[in-house]
C-alpha positions in Angstrom: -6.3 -82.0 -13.6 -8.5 -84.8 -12.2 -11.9 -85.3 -11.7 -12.6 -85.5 -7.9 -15.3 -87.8 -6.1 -15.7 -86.6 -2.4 -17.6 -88.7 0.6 -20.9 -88.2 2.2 -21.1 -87.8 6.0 -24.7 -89.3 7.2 -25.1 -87.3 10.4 -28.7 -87.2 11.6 -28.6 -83.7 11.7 -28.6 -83.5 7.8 -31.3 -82.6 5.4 -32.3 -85.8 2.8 -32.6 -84.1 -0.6 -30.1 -81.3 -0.8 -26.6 -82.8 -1.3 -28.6 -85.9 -3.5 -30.6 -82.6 -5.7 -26.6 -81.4 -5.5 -25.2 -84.4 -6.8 -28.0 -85.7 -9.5 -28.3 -88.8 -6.8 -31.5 -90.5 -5.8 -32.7 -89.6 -2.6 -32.9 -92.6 -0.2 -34.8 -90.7 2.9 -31.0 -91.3 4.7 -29.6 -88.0 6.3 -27.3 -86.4 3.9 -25.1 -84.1 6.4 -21.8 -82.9 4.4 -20.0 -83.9 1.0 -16.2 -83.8 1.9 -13.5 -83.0 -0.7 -9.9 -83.0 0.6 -7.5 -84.9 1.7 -8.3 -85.6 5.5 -7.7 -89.1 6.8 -11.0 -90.6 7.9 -13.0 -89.5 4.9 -10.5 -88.8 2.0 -11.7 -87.6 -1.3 -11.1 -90.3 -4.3 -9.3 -89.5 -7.7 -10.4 -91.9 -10.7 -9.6 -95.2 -10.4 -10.3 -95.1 -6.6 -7.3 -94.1 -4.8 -7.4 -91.6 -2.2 -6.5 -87.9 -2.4 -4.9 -88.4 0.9 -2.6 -90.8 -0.5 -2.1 -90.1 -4.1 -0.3 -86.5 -2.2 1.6 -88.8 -0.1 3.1 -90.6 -3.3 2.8 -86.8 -5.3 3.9 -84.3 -2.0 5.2 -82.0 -5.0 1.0 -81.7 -6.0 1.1 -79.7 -3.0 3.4 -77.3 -4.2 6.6 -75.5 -2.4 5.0 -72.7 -0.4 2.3 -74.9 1.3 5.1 -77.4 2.1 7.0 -74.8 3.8 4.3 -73.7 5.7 2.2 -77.1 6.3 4.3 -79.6 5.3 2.5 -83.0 2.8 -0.3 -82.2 4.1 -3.4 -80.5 1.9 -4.2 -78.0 4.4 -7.8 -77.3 4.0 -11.3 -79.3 4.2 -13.8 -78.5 1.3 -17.1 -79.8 2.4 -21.1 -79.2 1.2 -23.1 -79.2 4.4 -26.7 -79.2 4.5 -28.6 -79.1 7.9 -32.2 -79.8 8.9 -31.9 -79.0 12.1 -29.2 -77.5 14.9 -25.8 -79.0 14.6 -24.2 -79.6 18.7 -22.8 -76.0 20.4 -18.7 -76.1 19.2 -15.4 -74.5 19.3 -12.6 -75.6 17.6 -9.0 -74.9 19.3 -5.9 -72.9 18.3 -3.0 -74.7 17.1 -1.5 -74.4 20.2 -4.1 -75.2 22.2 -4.7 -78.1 19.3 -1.5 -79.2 19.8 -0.9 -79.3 23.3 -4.5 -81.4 23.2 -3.1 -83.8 21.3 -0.1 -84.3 22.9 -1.5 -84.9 26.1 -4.4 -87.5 25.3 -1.5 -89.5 23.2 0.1 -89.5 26.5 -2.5 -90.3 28.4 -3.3 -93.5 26.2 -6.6 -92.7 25.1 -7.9 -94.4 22.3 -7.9 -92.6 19.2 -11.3 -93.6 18.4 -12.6 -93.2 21.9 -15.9 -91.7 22.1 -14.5 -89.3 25.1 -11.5 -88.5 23.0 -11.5 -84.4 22.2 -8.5 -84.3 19.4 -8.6 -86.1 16.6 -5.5 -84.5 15.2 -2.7 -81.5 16.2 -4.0 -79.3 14.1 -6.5 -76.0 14.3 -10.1 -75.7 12.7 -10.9 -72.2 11.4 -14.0 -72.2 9.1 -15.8 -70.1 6.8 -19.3 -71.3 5.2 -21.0 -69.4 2.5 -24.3 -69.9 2.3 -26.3 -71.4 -0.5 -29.7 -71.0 0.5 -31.1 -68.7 3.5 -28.7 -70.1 6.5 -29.0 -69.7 10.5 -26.3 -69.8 12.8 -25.9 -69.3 16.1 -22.4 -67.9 17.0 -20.2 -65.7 19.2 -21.6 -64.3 22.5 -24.2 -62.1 23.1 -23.2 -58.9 24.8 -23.8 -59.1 28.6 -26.3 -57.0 28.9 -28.0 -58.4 26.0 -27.6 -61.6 27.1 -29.9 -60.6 30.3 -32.1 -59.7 28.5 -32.5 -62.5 26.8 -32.6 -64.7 29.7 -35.3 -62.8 31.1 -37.1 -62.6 28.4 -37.8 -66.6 28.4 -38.0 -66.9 32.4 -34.5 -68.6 32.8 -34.0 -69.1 36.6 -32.8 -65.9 38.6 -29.4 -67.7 39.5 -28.6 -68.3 36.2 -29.0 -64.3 35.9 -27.3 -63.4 38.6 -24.3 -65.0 37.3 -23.7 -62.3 34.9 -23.3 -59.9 37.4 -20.2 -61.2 39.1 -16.4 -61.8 37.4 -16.0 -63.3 33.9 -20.1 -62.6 33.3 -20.7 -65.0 29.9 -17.9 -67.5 31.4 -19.8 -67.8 34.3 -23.4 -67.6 33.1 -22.8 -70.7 30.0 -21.6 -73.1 32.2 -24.5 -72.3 34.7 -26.7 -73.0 32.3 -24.9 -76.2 31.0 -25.8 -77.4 34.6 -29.8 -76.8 34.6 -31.9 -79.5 35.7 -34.6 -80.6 33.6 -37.5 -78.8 35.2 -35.4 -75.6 34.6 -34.8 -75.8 31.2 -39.0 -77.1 30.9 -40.0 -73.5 32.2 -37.8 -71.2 29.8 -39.5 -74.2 26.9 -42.5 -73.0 28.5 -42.7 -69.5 28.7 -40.9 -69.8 24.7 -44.4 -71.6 23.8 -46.2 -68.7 25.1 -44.2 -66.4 22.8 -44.2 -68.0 20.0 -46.5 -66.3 17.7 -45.4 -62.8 19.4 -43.2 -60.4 16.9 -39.8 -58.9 17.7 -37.5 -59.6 19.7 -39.3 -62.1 22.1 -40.9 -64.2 19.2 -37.7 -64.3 17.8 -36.2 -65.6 20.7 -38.9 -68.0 21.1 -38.6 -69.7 18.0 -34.8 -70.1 18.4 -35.8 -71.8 21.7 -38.8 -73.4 20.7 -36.7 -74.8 17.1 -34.3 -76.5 19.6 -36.5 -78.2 21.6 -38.1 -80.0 19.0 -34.9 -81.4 18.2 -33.1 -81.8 21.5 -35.7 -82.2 24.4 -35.0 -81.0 27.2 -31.0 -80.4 26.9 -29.7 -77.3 29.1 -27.6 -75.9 25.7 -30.9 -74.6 24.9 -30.7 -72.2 27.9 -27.4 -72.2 26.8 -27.8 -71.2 23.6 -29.4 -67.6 24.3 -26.2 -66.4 25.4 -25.2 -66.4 21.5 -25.9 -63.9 18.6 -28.4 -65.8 15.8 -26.8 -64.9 12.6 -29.7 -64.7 8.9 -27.5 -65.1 5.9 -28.4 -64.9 2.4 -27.2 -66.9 -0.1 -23.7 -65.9 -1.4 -23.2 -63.8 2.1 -20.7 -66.0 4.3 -19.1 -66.1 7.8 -15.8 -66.8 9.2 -15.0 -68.4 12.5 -11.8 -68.6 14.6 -10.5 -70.4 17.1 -12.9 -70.3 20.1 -16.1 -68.7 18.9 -18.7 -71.0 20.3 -21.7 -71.9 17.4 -24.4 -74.2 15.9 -25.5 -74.3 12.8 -29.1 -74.5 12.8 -30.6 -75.1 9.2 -29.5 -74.4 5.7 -27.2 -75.6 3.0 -23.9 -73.8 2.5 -20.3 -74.4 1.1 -18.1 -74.8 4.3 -13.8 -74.4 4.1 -11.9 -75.1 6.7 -8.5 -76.0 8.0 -8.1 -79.9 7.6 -8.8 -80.9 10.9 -11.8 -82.7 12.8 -11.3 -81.2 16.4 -14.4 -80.6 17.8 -14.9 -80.0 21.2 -18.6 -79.2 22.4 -20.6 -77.5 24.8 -24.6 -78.9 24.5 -27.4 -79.7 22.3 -25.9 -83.3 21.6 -25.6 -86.5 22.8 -21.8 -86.9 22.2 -18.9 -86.4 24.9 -18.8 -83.5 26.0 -15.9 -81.9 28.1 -16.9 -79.0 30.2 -13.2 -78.4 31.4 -11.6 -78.4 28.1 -14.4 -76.2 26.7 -13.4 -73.8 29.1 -10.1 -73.6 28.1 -10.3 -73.1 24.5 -13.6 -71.0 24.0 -13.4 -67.2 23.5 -16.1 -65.7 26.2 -15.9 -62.1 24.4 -18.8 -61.0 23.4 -19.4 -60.0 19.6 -20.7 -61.4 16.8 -19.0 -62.3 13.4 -19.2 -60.1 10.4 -21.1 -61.0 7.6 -18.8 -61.5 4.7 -19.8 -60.7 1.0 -17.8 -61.8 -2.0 -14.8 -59.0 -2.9 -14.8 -59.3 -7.1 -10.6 -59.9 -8.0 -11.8 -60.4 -11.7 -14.5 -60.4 -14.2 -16.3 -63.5 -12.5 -14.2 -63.9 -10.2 -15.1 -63.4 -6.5 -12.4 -64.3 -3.2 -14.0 -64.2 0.4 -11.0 -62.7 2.5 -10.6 -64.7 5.9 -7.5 -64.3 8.2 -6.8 -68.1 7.8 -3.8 -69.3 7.0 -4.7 -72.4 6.2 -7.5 -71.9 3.3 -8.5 -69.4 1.1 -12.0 -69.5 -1.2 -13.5 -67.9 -4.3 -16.8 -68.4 -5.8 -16.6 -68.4 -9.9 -20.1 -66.6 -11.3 -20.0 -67.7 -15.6 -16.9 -67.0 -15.9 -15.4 -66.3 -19.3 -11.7 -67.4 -20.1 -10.4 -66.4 -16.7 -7.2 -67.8 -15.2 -7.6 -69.3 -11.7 -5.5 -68.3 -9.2 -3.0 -70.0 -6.9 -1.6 -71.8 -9.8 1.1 -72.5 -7.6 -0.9 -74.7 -5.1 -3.3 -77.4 -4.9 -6.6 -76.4 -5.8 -10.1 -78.1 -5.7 -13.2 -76.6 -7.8 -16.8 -77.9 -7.1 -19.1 -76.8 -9.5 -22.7 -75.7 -7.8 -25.2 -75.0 -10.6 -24.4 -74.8 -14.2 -21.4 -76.4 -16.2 -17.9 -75.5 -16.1 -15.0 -76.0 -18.8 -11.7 -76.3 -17.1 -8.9 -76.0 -19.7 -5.1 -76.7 -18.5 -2.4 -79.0 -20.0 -6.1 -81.1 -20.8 -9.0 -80.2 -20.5 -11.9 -81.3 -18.3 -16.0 -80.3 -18.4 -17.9 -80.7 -15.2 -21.3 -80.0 -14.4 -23.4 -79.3 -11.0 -21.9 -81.3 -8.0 -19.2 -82.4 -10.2 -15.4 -81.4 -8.5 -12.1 -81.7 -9.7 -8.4 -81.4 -8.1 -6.0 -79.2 -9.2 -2.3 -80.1 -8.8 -0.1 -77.1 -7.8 2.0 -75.9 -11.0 -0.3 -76.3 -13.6 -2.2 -72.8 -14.9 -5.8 -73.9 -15.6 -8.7 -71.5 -16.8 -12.2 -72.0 -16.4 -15.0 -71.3 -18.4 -19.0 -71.7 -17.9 -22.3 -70.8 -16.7 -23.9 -70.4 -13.4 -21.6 -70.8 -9.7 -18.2 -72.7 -8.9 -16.2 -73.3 -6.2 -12.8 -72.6 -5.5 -10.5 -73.8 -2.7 -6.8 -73.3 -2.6 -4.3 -72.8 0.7 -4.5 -68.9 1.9 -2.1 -66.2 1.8 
């Protein structure tokens, strides 16, 4: 075992006291967005002494252990991350592996830079996530269904075109990209009519506010139109969501624990001032309407508590006081983060952490845990 030290991500989207409160950190007014802990090349978590997780598994691929080589190679194949937002992350999608790969291929080809600011793939790999939420959490994600979506739209006064597009072929295809290409003055009168709704109840204050919430942070950019094609998600905290390849989202507000496959391909669609690529949006997001299912914890053991996702790539548990319980997926590499309370990890050593304390597990070694309050624990799916 070995205590683990991950890296804060300043975006300007992030809140300034949460991950610091998590961490027992001053605060320093300066955005704290996400706390990664994993192994991914531009922000690796560091092991004690300061060497990299990413490299210490290069030097130790047998950390890993034998099934997630198979399947993934000496690679750690998921992304543990805190993320805490103040306001609306950029509308996303992440790509299949395919999709991912092919991506990839052709923009190494094509001699983009990899750290070009028009540059869509940072890697060949997919990004499914899951995010379970730590306090109350809004998301915006997955499309509306058409006919709620017009409704919606005319709720807020979006221009009759835009409408109209979901009455012809491939409605919600249509309809977002029409509203990716609003002029100013458009997107002003749905603002508008929003301000006039937004002390109203049901669904049109709702609506509103989403709008309204937006606009404070973005101006006058046309995701906002955007943005009312997609279901708004509530979650508690200690309900979660999972999202595949191709559902379109923002977070908007709230701090949750995010998993994900360990990748940073991010191609977006509005409500940010970074490159975004219409035509490759298009090919990878999932225009089906529906809305994700709200996950809740599935108790495996006393204490003991697995979200099930269809990923491949990651699989996550949240540990309530446990009591002498055996971890599973002894026989891959694990990470724990502690949340609230302390947590006794007892192995071949044994290691005490405390709240926003994390440690890495290498694959082979059977480690239980111990403690009061919530934990964290990430290990490859299956």
């Amino acid at each position: 075992m070995h205590l683990l030290t991950g890296r804060i991500q300043h975006y300007a989207w992030g809140t300034t006291d949460a991950i610091p409160r998590l961490l027992g950190v001053p605060e320093t007014g300066e955005p704290h967005a996400e706390y990664w802990l994993g192994a991914h090349t531009s922000a690796p978590a560091t092991l004690p002494g300061g060497a990299g997780l990413d490299a210490a598994l290069a030097e130790h691929p047998e950390w890993l252990g034998e099934d997630s080589r198979r399947a993934f190679g000496d690679r750690l194949p998921y992304l543990l991350k805190v993320l805490s937002a103040d306001r609306a992350l950029s509308l996303q999608a992440h790509p299949t592996r395919e999709q991912a790969q092919q991506g990839y291929a052709a923009e190494r080809a094509a001699g983009v830079d990899p750290g070009a600011p028009t540059r869509n793939y940072a890697d060949n790999w997919p990004k499914p996530e899951a995010l379970i939420a730590r306090t109350p959490f809004s998301a915006l994600c997955g499309f509306r269904t058409v006919d709620d979506a017009r409704d919606a739209l005319n709720t807020l006064n979006a221009p009759r075109p835009l409408v109209a597009e979901l009455d012809g072929p491939d409605p919600l295809r249509a309809a977002f990209f029409a509203a990716l290409g609003l002029a100013d003055f458009q997107v002003r009168k749905v603002v508008d009519t929003a301000w006039a709704y937004a002390e109203a109840g049901g669904r049109p204050g709702a609506l509103a506010r989403t709008v309204l919430e937006l606009d404070r942070a973005f101006g006058l950019d046309p995701g906002i139109v955007a943005s009312l094609l997609l279901n708004r998600i509530e979650l508690e905290p200690d309900q979660a969501i999972f999202l595949g390849a191709g559902n379109l989202h923002a977070y908007l507000s709230g701090t949750g624990i995010e998993i994900m496959a360990n990748s940073d391909n991010v191609l977006r669609g509005g409500l940010t001032r970074k490159h975004i690529d219409t035509a490759e949006l298009g090919r990878i997001v999932d225009f089906t309407p529906g809305a994700p299912t709200i996950i809740t914890g599935v108790e495996e053991a006393p204490g003991l508590l697995r979200y099930p996702t269809p990923a491949p790539e990651f699989a996550i548990w949240r540990l309530a006081s446990p009591a002498g319980l055996e971890l599973p997926a002894a026989g891959a590499a694990r990470i724990v983060l502690v949340g609230d309370g302390e947590l006794t990890l007892t192995g071949a050593s044994e290691l005490i952490i405390d709240a926003g304390a994390a440690a890495f597990l290498p694959a082979g070694e059977a480690v239980t845990a111990t403690g009061t309050g919530t934990a964290y624990l990430a290990a490859p799916g299956g």
